[in-house]
C-alpha positions in Angstrom: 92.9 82.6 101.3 89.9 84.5 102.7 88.2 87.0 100.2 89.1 91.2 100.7 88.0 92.7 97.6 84.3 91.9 95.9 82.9 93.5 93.2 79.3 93.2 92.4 77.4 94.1 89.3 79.4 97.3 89.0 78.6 99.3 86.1 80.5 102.7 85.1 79.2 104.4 81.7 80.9 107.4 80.0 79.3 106.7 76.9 77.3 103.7 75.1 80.5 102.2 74.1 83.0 103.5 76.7 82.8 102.5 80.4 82.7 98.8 81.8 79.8 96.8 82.8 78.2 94.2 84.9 81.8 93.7 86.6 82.0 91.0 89.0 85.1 90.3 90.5 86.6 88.7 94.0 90.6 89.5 95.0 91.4 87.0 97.8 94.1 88.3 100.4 97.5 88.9 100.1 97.1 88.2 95.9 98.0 90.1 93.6 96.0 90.1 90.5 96.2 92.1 87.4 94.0 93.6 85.1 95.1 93.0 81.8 93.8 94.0 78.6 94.6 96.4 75.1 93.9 100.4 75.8 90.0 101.5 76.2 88.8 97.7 77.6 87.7 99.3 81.2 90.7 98.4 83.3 91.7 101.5 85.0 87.9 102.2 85.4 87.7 99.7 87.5 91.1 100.3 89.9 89.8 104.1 89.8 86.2 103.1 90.7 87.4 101.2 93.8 89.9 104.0 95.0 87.2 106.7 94.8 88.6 108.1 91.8 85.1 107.3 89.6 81.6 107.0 91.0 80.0 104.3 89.7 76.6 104.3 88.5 75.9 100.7 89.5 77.0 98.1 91.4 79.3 97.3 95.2 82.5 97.3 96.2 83.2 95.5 99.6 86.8 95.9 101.4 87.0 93.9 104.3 83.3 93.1 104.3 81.9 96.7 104.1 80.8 98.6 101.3 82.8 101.3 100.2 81.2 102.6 96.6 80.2 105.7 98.2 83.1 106.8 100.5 85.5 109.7 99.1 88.9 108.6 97.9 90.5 110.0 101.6 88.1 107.7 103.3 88.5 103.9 101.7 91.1 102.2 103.1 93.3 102.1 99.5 96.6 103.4 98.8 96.9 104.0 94.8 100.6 104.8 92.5 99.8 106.2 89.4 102.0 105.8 85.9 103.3 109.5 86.3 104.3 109.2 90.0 102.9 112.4 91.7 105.3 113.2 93.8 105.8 116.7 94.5 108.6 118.2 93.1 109.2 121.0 95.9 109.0 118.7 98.8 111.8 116.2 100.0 111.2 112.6 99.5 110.4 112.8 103.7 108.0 115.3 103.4 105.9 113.6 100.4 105.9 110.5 102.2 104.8 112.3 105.8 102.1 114.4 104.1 99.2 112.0 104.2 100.6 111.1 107.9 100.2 115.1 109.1 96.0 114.5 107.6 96.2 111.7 110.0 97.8 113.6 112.8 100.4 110.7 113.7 103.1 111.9 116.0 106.4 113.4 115.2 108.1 110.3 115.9 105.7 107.8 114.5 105.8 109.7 111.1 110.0 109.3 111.6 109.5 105.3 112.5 107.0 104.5 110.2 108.6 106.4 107.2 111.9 104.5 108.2 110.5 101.6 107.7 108.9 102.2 104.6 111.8 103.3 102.8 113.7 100.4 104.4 111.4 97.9 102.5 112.0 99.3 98.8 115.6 99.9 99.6 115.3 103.8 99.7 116.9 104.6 103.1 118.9 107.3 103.3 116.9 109.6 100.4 114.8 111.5 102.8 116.2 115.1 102.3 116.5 114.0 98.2 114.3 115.6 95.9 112.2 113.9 92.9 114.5 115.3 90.5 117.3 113.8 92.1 116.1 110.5 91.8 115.5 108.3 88.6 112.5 107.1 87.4 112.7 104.0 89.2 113.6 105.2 92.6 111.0 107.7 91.9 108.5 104.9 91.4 110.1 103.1 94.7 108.8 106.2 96.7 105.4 106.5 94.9 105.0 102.9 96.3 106.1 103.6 100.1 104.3 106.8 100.4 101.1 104.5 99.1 102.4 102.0 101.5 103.1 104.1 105.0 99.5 104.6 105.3 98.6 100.8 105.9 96.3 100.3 103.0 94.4 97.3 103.0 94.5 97.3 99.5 97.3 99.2 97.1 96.2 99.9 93.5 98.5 100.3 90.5 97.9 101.8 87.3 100.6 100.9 84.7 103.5 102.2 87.3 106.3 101.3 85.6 105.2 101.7 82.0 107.4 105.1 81.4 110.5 103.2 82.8 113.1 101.4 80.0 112.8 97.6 79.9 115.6 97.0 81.8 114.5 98.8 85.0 110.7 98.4 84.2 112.1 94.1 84.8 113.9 95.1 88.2 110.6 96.9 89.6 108.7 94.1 89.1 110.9 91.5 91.3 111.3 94.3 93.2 107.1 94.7 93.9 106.9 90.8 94.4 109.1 91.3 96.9 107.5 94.1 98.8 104.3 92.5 98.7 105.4 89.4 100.1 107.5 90.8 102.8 104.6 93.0 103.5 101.8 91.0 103.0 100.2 93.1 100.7 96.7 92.8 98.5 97.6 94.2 95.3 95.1 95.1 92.3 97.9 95.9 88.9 96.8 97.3 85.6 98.8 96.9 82.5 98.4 96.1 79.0 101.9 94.5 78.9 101.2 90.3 78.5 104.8 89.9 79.5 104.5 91.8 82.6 101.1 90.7 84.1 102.4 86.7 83.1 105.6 87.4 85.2 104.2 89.2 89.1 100.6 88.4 88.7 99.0 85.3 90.9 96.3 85.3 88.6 95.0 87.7 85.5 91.6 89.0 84.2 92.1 89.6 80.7 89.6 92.4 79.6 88.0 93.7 76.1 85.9 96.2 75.2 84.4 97.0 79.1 84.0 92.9 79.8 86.0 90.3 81.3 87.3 87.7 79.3 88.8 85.2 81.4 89.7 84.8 85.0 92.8 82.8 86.0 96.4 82.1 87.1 98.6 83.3 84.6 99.6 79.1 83.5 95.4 78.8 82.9 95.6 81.8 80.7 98.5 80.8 78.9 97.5 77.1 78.2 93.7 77.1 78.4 92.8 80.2 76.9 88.6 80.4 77.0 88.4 82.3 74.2 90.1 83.4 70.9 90.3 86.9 71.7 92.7 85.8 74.9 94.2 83.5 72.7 95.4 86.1 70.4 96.2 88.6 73.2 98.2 86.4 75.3 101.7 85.5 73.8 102.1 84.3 70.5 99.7 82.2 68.9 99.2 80.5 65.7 95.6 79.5 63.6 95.9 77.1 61.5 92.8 75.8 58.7 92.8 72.2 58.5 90.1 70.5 56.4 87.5 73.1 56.9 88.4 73.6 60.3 90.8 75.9 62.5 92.7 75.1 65.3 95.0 77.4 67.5 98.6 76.5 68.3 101.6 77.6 70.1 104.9 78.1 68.4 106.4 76.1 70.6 103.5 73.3 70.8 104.7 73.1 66.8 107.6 70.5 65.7 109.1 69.8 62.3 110.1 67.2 59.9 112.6 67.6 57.1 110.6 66.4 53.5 111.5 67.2 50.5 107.9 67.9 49.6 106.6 69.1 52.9 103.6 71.3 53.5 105.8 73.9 54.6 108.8 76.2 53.9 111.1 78.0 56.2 111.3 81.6 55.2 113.3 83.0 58.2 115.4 81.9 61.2 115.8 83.9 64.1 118.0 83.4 67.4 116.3 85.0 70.2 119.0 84.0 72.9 117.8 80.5 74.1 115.5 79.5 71.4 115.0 79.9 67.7 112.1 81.8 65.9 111.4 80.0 62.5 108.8 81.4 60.3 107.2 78.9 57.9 104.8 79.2 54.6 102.0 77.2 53.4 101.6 75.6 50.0 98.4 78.0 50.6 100.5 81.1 51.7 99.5 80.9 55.6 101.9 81.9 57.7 102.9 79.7 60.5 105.5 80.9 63.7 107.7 78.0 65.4 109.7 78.0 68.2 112.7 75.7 68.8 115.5 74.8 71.4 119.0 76.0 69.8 120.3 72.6 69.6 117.0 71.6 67.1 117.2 74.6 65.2 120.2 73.4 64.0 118.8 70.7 61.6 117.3 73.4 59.6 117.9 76.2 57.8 116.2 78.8 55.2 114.4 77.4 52.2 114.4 74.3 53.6 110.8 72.5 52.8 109.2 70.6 55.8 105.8 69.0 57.5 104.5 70.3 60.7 103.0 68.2 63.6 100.8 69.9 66.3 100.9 68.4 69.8 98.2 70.5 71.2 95.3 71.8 69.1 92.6 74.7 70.3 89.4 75.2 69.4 87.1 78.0 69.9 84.0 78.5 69.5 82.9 81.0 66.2 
């Protein structure tokens, strides 16, 4: 995939310790890759920086091989959905979407067409005389997206859009935005600070703390090769175990047990979480360890049961 995003060097301060720095990022064509990281690490600096929303006090930003850092927000070819929607309340759901199309002075009928259309690809069709308030949060979000969309973006940035929705839809929205972007073809830039969500729609992920990137990578490489503890600890569940002066990182489910009647370990708590089992385990030195196991294994054990732990894959990071 050819490149359509790069970010050089870019630097936005608000204060010493608020802001992002020396950012250097590439977003290859029709990807979609998520910013990911804990509230305050930069993220939305950044997606605002590249639609206009921030200047930035150093650095480019090149969209289809030209420079856009100094073009207003109307003028860069990016289409952005916030968290809160912004739709306005007093217009119909056809008049929000055909607003930016009157700046552009399309036709009558290619406002009608390419509107269509639009709400044809999030499954909207037939809510054009509907209000905002008529509409849940979720179709609400469906039509923040298409009026994004119906202006042919070459990029479309998110910022945590389905973060006020309940779990339920919040999991339907994002099948339904893989979906739009590959029917559409779309180059998509997604912040969130939910792990679950950037692992599930994102091609790949760069994790951020404190105005730096972490680690660049496809959501399997973040998962299983994290580069650093700080990614290690932010991305799922992880455990750090001291062995003989040293310590290792582990995942619950990279942790398997053996029944002895004076093992290392005891089981304090089991938990069924639907198709797998949540042990939690204590040291002979009080350390706390998490395990995860297929139902069928969980089985063998039970609470106050004593047992030794084997790691199949170990981690080490540097201090």
């Amino acid at each position: 995939m050819s490149e359509k995003l790069v970010i050089e060097n870019l630097t936005k301060k608000f204060s010493k310790t608020d802001g992002v720095e020396n950012i250097s990022l590439t977003v290859k064509e029709h990807e979609l890759l998520t910013l990911l990281g804990p509230s305050g690490c930069g993220k939305t600096t950044i997606l605002r920086a590249i639609g206009g929303f921030h200047s930035i006090d150093s650095g480019r930003i090149l969209l289809d091989g030209q420079e856009i850092q100094n073009l207003p927000p109307e003028k860069r070819p990016t289409g952005m959905v916030f968290q809160s929607y912004n739709l306005w309340p007093h217009m119909t759901v056809y008049e929000n979407m055909a607003f930016g199309l009157k700046i552009r002075k399309h036709s009558r009928e290619q406002m009608r067409q390419e509107i269509s259309e639009m709400l044809k690809l999030v499954r909207m069709d037939g809510t054009e005389k509907k209000y905002p308030g008529q509409l849940s949060g979720g179709q609400q979000q469906r039509i923040a997206i298409a009026r994004a969309l119906v202006l042919q973006p070459s990029v479309l940035l998110l910022d945590e859009p389905f973060s006020a929705l309940d779990a339920k839809i919040r999991g339907q929205m994002r099948e339904e935005l893989k979906r739009i972007q590959r029917e559409a073809g779309l180059t998509v830039i997604f912040v969130t600070h939910d792990q679950e969500e950037a692992m599930a729609i994102s091609d790949r992920i760069a994790v951020m703390r404190k105005g730096y990137l972490e680690q660049i990578g496809s959501p399997d490489e973040i998962y299983d090769h994290p580069a650093t503890r700080f990614v290690a600890e932010f991305i799922g569940d992880m455990n750090f175990v001291k062995e003989q002066g040293a310590e290792f990182a582990v995942r619950p489910e990279d942790v398997t047990l053996e029944a002895k009647e004076n093992g290392a370990f005891e089981i304090v708590q089991m938990m069924s979480l639907g198709h797998f089992t949540q042990a939690i385990l204590y040291g002979s030195d009080g350390a706390e360890l998490k395990v995860f196991m297929e139902k069928d294994v969980a089985r063998l054990y039970e609470k106050g049961q004593r047992v030794d732990c084997h790691f199949l894959r170990k981690q080490y990071f540097a201090a």
